[in-house]
N, C-alpha and C positions, 0 to 999 in steps of 0.2 A: 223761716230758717230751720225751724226742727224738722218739719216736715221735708224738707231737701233732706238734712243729716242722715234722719229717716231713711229714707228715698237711695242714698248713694251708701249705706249701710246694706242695706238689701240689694243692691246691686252686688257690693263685692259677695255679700254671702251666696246668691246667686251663682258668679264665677265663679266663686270656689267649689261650688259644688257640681257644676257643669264641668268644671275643670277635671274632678276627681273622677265623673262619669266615660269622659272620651278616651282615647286611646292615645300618646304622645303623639302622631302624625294625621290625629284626626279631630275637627273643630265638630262638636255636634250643632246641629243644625234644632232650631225650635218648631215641631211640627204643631200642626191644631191639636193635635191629640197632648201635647206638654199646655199648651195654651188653655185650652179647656177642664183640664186640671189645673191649673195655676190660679190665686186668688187673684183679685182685682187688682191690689198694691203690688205684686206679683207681675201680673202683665204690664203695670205702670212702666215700672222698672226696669222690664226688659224693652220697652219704646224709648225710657230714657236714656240707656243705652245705646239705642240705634241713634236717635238724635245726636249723644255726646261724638259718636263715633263719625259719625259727617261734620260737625261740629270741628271738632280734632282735625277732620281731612281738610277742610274750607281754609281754616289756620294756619294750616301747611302753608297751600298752597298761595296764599293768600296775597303775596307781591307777586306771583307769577302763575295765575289761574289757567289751569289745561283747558284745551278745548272743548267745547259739552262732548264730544262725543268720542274725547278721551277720561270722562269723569262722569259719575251716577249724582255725582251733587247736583248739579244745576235743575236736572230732571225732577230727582226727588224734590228739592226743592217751591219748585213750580206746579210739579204732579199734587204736592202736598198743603198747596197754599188754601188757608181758609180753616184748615184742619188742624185743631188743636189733638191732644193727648188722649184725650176723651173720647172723641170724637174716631178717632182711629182704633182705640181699644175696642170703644162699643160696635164699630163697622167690622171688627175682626169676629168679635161674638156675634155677631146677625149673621158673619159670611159661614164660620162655622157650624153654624144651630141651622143654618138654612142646606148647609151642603155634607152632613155627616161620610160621606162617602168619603171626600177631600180630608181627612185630620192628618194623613200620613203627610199633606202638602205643606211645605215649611212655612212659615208664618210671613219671612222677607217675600217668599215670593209670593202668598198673598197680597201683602203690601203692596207691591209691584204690581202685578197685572190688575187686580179689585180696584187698587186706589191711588197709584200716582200713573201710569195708563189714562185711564179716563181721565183722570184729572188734566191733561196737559193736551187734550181735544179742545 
C-alpha cells in the first residue's frame, strides 16, 4: 500500500510538472529522450498512468463497450497480454539503448508499434 501511495504521489507530481512544461492547447507528448532521463520509479509511473488511463476508459464504457475498432482498449489490451509493468519499462529501455536515433519518437507510440502490434499477431 505504500508503495502505490508512492507510486500515485509521483504520478501527480509528474503532471504537475508536465502540466507547467506544455502550452494551455498543447499536451506534451513523452519522447525516448524524457524516458531515458527519467529514473525507473519515474518511468513506472508514467506506465501507471497509461494503465489507469485505459482503466478509467474500460469503466466508462463498461455497460456499453464500443466496437474494437472504435476503441485502443481492446487492442492494447490483448497487444499487451503476458506483459506486466516491468516487463514493458525494461522493453522500452532495450528499444531505446538499441535505437538511439528513435528518442525524439514518443514513448505511446513505441508502445504501440514494438509491443502491442506484435503482440496481437
Amino acid at each position: 500500500m505504500k508503495i502505490l501511495r508512492m507510486g500515485m504521489l509521483a504520478l501527480i507530481a509528474c503532471l504537475v510538472t508536465l502540466s507547467s512544461l506544455a502550452q494551455a492547447d498543447e499536451v506534451p507528448l513523452i519522447t525516448g529522450e524524457h524516458w531515458m532521463e527519467s529514473s525507473e520509479q519515474l518511468k513506472k509511473v508514467y506506465l501507471i498512468g497509461i494503465a489507469n488511463a485505459y482503466q478509467v476508459e474500460a469503466a466508462y464504457h463498461a455497460s456499453k463497450p464500443p466496437a474494437d475498432d472504435q476503441s485502443l482498449i481492446p487492442r492494447f489490451s490483448k497487444g499487451l497480454k503476458g506483459h506486466t509493468l516491468d516487463s514493458v519499462r525494461e522493453g522500452l529501455n532495450r528499444w531505446y539503448a538499441a535505437n538511439p536515433d528513435q528518442v525524439k519518437r514518443p514513448v505511446i507510440e513505441t508502445i504501440w508499434f514494438e509491443m502491442v502490434l506484435p503482440g496481437l499477431q
